[in-house]
C-alpha positions as CSV (number, residue, x, y, z in Angstrom):
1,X,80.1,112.9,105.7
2,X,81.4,112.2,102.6
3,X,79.7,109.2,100.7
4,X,81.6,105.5,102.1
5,X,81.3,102.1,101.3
6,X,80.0,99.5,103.6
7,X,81.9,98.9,106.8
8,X,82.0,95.6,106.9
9,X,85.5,93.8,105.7
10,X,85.7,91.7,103.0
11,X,87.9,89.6,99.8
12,X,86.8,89.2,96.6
13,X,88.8,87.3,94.2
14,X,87.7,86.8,90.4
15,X,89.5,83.6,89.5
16,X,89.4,82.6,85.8
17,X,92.9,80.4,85.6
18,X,94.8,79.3,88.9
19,X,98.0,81.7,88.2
20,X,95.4,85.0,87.6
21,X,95.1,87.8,90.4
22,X,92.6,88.6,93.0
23,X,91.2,91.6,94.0
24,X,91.5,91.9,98.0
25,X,89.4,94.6,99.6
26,X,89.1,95.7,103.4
27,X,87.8,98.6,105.3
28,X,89.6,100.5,107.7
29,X,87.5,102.4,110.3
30,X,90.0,104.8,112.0
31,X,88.9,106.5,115.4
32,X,89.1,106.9,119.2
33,X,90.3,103.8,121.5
34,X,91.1,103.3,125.1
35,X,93.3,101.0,125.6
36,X,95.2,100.4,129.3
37,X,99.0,100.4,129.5
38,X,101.4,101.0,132.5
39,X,98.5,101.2,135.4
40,X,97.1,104.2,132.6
41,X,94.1,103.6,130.6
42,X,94.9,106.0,127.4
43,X,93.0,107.3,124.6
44,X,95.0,106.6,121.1
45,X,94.0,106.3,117.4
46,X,93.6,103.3,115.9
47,X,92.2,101.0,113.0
48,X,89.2,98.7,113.5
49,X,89.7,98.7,117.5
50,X,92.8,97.8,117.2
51,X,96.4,97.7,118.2
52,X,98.5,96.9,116.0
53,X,95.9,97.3,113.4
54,X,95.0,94.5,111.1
55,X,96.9,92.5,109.2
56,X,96.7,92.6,105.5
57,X,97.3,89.3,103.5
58,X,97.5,89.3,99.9
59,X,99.6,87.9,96.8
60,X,101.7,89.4,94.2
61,X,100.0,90.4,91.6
62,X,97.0,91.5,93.2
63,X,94.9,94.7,93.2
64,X,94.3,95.8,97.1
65,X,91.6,97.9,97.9
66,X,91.4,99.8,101.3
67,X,88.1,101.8,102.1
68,X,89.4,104.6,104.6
69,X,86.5,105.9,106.8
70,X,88.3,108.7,109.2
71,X,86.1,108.8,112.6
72,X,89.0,110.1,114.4
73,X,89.6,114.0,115.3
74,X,92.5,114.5,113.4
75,X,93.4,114.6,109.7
76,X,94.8,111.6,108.4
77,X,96.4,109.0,105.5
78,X,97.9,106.2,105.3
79,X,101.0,104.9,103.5
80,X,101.6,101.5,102.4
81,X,105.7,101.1,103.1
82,X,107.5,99.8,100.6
83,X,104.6,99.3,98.1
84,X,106.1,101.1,94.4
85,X,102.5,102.3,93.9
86,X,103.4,101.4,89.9
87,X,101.1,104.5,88.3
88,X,99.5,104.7,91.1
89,X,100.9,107.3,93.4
90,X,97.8,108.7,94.0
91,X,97.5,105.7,97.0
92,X,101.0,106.4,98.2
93,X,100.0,108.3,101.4
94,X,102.0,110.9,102.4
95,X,100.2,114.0,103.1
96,X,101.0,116.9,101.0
97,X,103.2,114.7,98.7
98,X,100.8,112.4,97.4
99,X,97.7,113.7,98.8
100,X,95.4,116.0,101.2
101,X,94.4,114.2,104.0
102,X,91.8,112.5,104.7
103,X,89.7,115.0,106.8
104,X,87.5,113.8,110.0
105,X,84.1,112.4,109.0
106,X,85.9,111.7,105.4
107,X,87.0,108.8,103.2
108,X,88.9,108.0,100.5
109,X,89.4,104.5,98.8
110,X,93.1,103.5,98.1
111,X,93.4,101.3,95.2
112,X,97.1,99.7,93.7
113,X,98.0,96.9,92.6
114,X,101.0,94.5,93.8
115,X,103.5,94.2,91.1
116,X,106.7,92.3,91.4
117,X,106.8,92.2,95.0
118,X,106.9,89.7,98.1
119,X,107.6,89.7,102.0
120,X,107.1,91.8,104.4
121,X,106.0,94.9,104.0
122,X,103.9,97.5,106.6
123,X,101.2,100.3,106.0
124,X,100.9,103.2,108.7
125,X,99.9,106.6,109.0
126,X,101.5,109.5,107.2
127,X,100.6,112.4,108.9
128,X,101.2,114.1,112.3
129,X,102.4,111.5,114.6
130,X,100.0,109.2,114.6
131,X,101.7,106.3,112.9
132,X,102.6,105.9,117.0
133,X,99.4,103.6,116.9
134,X,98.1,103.4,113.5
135,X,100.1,100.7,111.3
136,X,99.9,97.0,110.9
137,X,101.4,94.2,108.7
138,X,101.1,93.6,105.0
139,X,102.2,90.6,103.8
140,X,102.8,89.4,100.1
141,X,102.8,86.2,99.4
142,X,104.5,84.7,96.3
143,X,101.8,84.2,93.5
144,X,101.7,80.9,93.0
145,X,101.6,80.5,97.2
146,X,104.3,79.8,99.7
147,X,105.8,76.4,97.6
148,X,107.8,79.3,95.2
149,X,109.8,80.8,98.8
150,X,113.3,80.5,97.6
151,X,113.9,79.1,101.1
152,X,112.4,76.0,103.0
153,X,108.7,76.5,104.0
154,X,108.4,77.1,107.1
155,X,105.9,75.5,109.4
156,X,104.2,78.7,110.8
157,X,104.1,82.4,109.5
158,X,104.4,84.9,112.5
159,X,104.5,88.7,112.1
160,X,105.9,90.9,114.7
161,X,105.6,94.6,115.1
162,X,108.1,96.4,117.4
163,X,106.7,99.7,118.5
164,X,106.7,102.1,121.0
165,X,104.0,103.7,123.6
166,X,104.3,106.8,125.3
167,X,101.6,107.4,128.4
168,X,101.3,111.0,127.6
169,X,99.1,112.3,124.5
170,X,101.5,111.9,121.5
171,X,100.0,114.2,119.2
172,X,99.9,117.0,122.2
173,X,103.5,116.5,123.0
174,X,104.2,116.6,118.8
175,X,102.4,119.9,119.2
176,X,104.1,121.3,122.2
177,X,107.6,120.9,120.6
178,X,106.9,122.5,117.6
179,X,105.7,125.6,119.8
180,X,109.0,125.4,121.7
181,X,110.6,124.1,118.2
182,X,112.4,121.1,120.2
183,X,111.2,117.3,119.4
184,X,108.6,115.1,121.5
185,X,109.9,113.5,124.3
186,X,111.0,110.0,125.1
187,X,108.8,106.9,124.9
188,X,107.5,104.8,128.0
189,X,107.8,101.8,127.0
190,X,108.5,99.9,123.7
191,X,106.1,97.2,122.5
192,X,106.0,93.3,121.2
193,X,102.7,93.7,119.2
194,X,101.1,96.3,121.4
195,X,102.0,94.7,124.5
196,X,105.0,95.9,126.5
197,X,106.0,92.8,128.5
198,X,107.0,92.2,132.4
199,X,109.7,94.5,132.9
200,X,106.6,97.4,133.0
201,X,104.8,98.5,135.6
202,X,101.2,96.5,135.5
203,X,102.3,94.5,132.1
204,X,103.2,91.3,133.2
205,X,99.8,90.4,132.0
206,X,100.6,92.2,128.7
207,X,103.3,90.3,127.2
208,X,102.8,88.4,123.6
209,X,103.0,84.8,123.7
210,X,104.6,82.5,120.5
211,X,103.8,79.2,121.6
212,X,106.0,76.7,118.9
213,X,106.5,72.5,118.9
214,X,110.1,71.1,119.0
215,X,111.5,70.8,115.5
216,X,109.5,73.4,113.9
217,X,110.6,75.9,111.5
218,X,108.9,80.0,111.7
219,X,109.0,83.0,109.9
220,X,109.2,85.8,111.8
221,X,108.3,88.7,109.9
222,X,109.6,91.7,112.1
223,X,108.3,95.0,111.7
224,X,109.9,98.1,113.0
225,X,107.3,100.5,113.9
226,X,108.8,102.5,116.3
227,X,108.6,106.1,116.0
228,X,112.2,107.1,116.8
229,X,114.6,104.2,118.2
230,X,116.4,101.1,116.2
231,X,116.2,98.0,117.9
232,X,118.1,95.0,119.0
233,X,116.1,91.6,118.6
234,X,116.7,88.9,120.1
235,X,115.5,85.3,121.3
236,X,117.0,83.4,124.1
237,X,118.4,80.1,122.8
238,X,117.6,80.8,119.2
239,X,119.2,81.6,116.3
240,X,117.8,83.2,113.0
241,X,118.2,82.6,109.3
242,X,117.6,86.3,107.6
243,X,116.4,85.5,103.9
244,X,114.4,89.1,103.5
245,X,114.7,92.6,104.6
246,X,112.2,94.8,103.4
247,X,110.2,92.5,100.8
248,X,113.7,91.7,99.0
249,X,115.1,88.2,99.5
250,X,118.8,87.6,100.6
251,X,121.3,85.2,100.6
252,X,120.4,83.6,103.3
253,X,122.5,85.0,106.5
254,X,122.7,83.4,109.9
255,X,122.8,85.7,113.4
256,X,121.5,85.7,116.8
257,X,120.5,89.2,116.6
258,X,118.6,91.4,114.3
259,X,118.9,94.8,114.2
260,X,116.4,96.6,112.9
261,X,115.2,101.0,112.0
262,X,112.3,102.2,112.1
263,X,110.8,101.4,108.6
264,X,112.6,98.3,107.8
265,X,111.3,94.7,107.2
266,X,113.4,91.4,108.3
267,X,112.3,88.1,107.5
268,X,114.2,85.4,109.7
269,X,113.5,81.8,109.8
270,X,113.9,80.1,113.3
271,X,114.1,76.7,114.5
272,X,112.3,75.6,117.7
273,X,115.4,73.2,118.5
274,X,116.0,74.4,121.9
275,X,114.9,72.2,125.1
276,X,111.4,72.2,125.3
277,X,111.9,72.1,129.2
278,X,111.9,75.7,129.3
279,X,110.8,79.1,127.8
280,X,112.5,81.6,126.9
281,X,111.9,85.3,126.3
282,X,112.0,87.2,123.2
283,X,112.9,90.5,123.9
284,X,113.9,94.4,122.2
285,X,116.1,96.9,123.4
286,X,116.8,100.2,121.8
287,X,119.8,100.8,119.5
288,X,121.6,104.5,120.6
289,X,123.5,105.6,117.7
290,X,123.7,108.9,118.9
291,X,126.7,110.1,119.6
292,X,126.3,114.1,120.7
293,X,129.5,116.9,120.4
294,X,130.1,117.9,122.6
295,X,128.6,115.4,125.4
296,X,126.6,114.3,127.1
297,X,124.8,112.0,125.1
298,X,120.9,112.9,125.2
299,X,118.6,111.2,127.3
300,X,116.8,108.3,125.8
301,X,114.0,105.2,126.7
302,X,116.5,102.7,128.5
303,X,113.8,100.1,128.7
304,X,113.5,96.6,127.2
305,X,110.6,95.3,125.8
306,X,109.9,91.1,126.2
307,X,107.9,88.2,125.0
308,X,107.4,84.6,126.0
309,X,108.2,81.7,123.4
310,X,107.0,78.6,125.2
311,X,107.1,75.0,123.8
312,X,103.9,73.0,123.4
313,X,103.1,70.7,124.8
314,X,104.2,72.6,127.5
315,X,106.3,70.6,130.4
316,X,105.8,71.2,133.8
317,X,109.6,72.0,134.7
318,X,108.7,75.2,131.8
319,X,105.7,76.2,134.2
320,X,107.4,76.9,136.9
321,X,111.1,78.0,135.9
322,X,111.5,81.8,135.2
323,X,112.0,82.3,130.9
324,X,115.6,82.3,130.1
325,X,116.8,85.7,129.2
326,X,118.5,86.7,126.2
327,X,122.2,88.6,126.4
328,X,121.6,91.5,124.8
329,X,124.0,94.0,123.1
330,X,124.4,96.9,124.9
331,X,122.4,100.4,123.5
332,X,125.5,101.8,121.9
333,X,126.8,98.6,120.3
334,X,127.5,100.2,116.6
335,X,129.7,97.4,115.6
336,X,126.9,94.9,116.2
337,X,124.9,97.0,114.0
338,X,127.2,97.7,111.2
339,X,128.4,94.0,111.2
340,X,124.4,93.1,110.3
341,X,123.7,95.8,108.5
342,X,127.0,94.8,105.8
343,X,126.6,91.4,106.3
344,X,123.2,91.3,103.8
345,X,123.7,90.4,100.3
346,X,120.6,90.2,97.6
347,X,119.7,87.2,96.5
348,X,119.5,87.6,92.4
349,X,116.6,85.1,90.9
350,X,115.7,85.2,87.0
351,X,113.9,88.0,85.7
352,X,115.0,90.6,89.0
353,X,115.6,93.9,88.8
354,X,119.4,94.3,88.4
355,X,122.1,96.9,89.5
356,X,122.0,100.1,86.9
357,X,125.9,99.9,85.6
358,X,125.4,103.5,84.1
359,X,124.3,106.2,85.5
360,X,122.8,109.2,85.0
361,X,122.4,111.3,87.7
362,X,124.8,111.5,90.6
363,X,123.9,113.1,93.5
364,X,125.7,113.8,97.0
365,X,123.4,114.3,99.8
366,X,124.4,115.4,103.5
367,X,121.9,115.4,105.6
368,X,121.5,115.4,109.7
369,X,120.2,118.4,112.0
370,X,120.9,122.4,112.3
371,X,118.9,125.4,113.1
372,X,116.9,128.0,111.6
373,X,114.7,130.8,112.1
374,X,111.6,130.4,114.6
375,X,108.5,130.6,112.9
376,X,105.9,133.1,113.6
377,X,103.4,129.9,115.2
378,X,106.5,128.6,117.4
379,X,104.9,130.4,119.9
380,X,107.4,129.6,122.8
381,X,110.4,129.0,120.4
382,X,113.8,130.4,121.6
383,X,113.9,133.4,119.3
384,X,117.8,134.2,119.4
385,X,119.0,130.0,119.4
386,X,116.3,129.7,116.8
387,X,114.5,126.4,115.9
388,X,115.9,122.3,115.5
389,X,115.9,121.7,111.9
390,X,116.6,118.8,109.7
391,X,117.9,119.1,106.4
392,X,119.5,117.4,103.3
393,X,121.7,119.4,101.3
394,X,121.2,122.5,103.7
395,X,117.7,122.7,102.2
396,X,114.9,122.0,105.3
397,X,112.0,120.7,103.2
398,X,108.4,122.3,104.2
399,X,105.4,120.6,103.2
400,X,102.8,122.1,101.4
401,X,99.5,123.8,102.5
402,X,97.6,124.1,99.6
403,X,97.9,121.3,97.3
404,X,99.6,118.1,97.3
405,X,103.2,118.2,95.3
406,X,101.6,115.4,93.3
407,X,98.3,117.2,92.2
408,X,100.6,119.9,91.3
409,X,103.2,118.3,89.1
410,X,100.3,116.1,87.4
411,X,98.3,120.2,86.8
412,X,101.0,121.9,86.1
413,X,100.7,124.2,88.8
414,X,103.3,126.7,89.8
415,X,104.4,128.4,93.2
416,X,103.8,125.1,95.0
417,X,106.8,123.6,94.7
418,X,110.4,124.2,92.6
419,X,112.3,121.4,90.6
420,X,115.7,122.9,91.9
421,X,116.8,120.6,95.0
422,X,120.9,120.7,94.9
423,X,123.1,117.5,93.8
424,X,125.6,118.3,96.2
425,X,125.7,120.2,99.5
426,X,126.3,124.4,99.5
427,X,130.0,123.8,101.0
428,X,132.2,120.8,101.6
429,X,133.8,120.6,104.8
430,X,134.9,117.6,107.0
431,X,131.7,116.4,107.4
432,X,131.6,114.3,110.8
433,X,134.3,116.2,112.8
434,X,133.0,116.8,115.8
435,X,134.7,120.0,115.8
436,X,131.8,121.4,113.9
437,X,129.9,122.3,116.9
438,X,132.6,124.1,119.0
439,X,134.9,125.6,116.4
440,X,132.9,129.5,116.2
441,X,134.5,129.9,113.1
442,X,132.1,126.6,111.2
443,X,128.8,127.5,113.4
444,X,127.5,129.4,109.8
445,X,127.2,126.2,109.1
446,X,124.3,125.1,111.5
447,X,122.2,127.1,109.5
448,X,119.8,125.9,107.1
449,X,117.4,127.2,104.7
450,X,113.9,126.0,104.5
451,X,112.0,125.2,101.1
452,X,110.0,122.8,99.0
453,X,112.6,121.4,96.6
454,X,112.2,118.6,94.5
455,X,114.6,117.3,92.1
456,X,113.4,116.4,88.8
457,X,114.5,113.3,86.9
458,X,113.7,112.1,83.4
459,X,111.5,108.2,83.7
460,X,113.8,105.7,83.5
461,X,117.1,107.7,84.7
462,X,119.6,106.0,86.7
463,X,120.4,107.7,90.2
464,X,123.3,107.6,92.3
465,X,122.6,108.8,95.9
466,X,126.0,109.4,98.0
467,X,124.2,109.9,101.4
468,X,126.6,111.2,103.6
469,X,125.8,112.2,107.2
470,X,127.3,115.3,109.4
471,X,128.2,116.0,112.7
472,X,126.0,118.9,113.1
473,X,124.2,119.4,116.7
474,X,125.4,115.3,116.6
475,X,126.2,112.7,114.8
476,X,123.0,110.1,114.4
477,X,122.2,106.4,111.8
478,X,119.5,107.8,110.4
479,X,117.4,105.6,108.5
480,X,116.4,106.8,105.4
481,X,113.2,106.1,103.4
482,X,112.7,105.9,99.9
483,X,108.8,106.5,98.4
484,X,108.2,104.2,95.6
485,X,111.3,102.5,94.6
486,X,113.7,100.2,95.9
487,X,116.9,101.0,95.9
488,X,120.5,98.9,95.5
489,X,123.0,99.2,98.7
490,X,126.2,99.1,97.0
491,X,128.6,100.7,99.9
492,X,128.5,102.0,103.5
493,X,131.0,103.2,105.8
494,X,132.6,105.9,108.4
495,X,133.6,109.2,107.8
496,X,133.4,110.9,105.0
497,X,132.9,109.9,101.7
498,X,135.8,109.3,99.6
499,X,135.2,108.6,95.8
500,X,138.3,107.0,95.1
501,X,138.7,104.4,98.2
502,X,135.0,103.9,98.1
503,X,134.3,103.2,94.2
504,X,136.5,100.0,94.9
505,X,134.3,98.9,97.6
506,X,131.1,99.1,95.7
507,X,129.1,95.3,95.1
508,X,127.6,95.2,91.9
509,X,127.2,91.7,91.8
510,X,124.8,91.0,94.6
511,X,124.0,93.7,96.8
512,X,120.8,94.3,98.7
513,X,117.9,95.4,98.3
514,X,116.3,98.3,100.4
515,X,113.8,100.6,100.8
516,X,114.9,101.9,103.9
517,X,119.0,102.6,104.9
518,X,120.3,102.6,108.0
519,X,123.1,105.6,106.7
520,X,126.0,104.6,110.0
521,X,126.6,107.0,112.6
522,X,128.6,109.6,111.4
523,X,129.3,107.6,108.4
524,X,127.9,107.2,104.4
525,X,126.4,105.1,102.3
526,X,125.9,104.6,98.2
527,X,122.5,103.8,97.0
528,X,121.3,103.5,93.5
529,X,117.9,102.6,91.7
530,X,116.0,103.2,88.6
531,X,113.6,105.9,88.2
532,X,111.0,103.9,86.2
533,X,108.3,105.1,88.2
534,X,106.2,108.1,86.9
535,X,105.0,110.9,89.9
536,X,106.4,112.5,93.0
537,X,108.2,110.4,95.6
538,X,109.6,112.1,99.1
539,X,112.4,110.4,100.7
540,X,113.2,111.0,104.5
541,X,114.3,110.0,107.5
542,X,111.9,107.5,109.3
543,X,112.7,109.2,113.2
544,X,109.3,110.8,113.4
545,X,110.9,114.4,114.6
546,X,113.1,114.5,111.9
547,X,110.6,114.1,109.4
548,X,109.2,117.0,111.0
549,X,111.8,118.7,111.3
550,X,112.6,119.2,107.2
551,X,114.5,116.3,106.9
552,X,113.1,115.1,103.5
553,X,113.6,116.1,99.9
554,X,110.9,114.6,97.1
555,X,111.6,113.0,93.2
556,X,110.5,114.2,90.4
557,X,110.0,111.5,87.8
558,X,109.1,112.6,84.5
559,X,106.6,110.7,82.0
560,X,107.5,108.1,80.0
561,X,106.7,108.1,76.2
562,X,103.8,105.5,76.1
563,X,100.5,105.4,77.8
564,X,102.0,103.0,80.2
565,X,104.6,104.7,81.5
566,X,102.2,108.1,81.9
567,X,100.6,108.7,85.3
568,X,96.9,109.1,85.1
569,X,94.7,111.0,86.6
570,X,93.7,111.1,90.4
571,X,90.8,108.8,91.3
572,X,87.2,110.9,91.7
573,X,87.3,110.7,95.4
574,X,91.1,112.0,95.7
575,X,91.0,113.8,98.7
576,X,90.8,118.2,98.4
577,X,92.5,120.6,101.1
């Protein structure tokens, strides 16, 4: 086994004036844990014994340091989501972009520091499928502590992680659908904080419990960890006041529901002002954006997921009355979605990154699923339908095997990757007409090629993404993730793109910010952000099987001209294939 620091978890913070930075340092033991769920006990991967894994509390400016020991059976990294990994890329996480995994028996030490950031953020792992039940929180607190939110302190800080359990063997069903070349199958159950709730077979003893006092104000910081569904959250006689998404702050932005993709942050505020003579659940319930051509719509996890939140000191009359229930949008509620999704605005304080008015690289991106060749290991694929496969710009990206896209570009090394990825697709048709899929005369267009493309992009370039989904095998909001930048939403709609209606629609002014898009369902959206961050950076979709799939492309960000906007060199104990 490779040489590893002590095990035991620590914080060290070197404090010469009160404003300076600490260095925060834990240890993450990865391996084998049985846990019980639905009348199963199950064996899953996990960090420190855990599930969720542990939360990580730091403030900005900071340098976090995480000591990976890998005593699980499977390769593995971890990715810190929504971190910008400023010239440090090398602790990103995604394997084959960033790094080789960690390998069992292994460790590697990530080390970045925290600039310009706060909220919510999350770290998981990047490899296989086995972010299912390896991620936790990471929270940023303002430097000078929680007196500098731009919103009224709450009372009590409360993160919580939405996930998903399934009882059989993720990473053996992930295996079995690539040998067939299909996708893993529904979850069992989704999750408040690993615990499903009541509405489970043998949970009602696993349901997470926020107990609050009348008159107090929270934070929820809500986490979606789920491997494949968007989510409806809600909490029976409450309301929330969203003021983050993703470790940006907003205009403030009141709503009884928050909708949330797999990726995102959402920092709401919520009053306990409801009668403390009863409880009430918390509860989450898949959003179904699917929409299939032609039907029927694919089968999906139908269940709901609950908490209790239960006033203290509790009352007797709350004892013994059932929790009042939410109502809860239904699964395929897209206007509920979009209406939350454009409601957000940014909230612009002194010295923020603003909106790039000029820009230097546009881009048009379609992305969504097709089919391509069976590979020679898809052992039971359908030879003559061929294999699912995910693409952007009719390009299915394939990961490397021998060396990391980042190791490459920082060597120099050719044949692992190219630096042509296309800024617009092969063809333009009507994108999300359903008539795609039954019209024999546009089925050339299911079919994709598969490649490692990167586009390249001087440091400090301004990039205009239109990202524009298709009907293809369906129409799908796909969230889409963006490695070490954030980026400005300036427009989203339906249909197709149009440049000329949708240029008047863009915000400049105040628009949020993201690292992680909910693109609508059969619909677009406009993103732009500033490349000021030397290395390779994928972006992809953030439903597991489409990452899988090829549904990713990667940045190529140039060097700057001075020593501190170069990337240096990987750390000695980088991980090797």
């Amino acid at each position: 086994m490779a040489q590893c620091v002590p095990i035991l978890v620590f914080v060290v913070a070197f404090l010469r004036f009160m404003a300076d930075a600490a260095v925060v340092e834990h240890t993450f033991r990865v391996g084998n844990l049985t846990v019980r769920r639905l009348c199963e006990n199950r064996v899953i991967t996990a960090v420190n014994g855990r599930l969720p894994g542990p939360t990580i509390e730091v403030h900005e400016g900071d340098t976090l340091v995480v000591h990976l020991i890998n005593d699980s059976p499977y390769n593995l990294t971890i990715h810190w989501h929504g971190i910008f990994q400023l010239l440090s890329g090398w602790a990103d996480g995604p394997s084959m972009i960033t790094q080789c995994p960690i390998q069992p028996r292994n460790c590697y030490a990530y080390r970045f520091n925290i600039t310009g950031q706060e909220g919510t953020l999350w770290w998981h792992a990047h490899s296989s499928v086995l972010r299912a039940t390896v991620y936790g929180a990471l929270i940023i607190r303002p430097r000078n502590g929680t007196e500098a939110f731009p919103f009224s302190k709450p009372d009590k800080e409360v993160p919580i992680l939405l996930g998903e359990w399934w009882n059989d063997d993720i990473v053996d069903m992930d295996s079995q659908a690539f040998l067939t070349g299909g996708a893993p199958g529904d979850s069992d159950a989704y999750t408040i904080n690993g615990k499903p709730g009541d509405l489970y077979r043998c949970s009602s003893n696993q349901m997470y419990k926020l107990e609050v006092e009348q008159g107090k104000s929270y934070l929820l910081r809500i986490i979606n960890a789920a491997l494949s569904k968007e989510l409806f959250f809600k909490v029976a006689g409450h309301s929330f006041t969203v003021v983050a998404v993703d470790a940006s702050y907003t205009k403030p932005y009141e709503t009884d529901v928050v909708v949330i993709a797999p990726g995102q942050t959402a920092d709401a505020l919520m009053v306990a002002d409801a009668p403390p003579a009863a409880s009430y659940y918390m509860a989450a319930l898949p959003y179904i954006s699917t929409a299939p051509s032609p039907p029927p719509r694919p089968s999906f996890d139908n269940t709901t997921t609950r908490g209790i939140v239960r006033y203290e000191p509790a009352m007797p009359s709350a004892a013994s009355s059932r929790p009042v229930m939410p109502a809860m949008p239904s699964f395929f509620d897209n206007d509920v979605a979009h209406r939350f999704f454009t409601s957000l605005t940014g909230l612009l304080r002194p010295g923020d990154p603003t909106v790039p008015l000029h820009v230097d690289e546009h881009m048009v991106v379609t992305f969504g699923l097709g089919v391509a060749a069976c590979e020679a290991s898809q052992l039971l694929c359908n030879r003559s339908r061929g294999a699912t496969a995910a693409s952007m710009n009719n390009v299915s990206f394939q990961f490397p095997t021998k060396k990391s896209l980042l190791e490459a570009h920082f060597r120099g090394e050719k044949g692992i990757y190219t630096s042509d990825f296309p800024d617009t697709p092969p063809v333009f048709f009507d994108f999300t007409n359903p008539a795609v899929n039954v019209n024999p005369a546009l089925q050339s267009l299911w079919f994709t090629t598969k490649g490692t493309k990167v586009k390249k992009v001087k440091y400090n370039a301004a990039v205009e993404m239109v990202l524009q989904n298709t009907a293809i095998l369906g129409i799908e909001n796909h969230p889409l993730h963006l490695h070490g930048f954030n980026f400005f939403v300036l427009a989203q709609g339906f249909g197709n793109y149009n440049a000329t209606s949708a240029v008047k629609s863009y915000n400049l002014a105040d628009p949020p910010a993201r690292n992680t898009i909910a693109v609508p369902t059969g619909g677009w959206a406009v993103i732009r952000f500033t490349a000021n961050n030397p290395g390779v950076w994928i972006m992809h979709c953030h439903l597991d099987a489409h990452l899988s799939s090829g549904l990713a492309m990667a940045f190529e960000v140039e060097n700057g001209s001075t020593p501190e906007t170069t990337l240096p060199p990987p750390p000695p104990d980088y991980p090797r294939c």
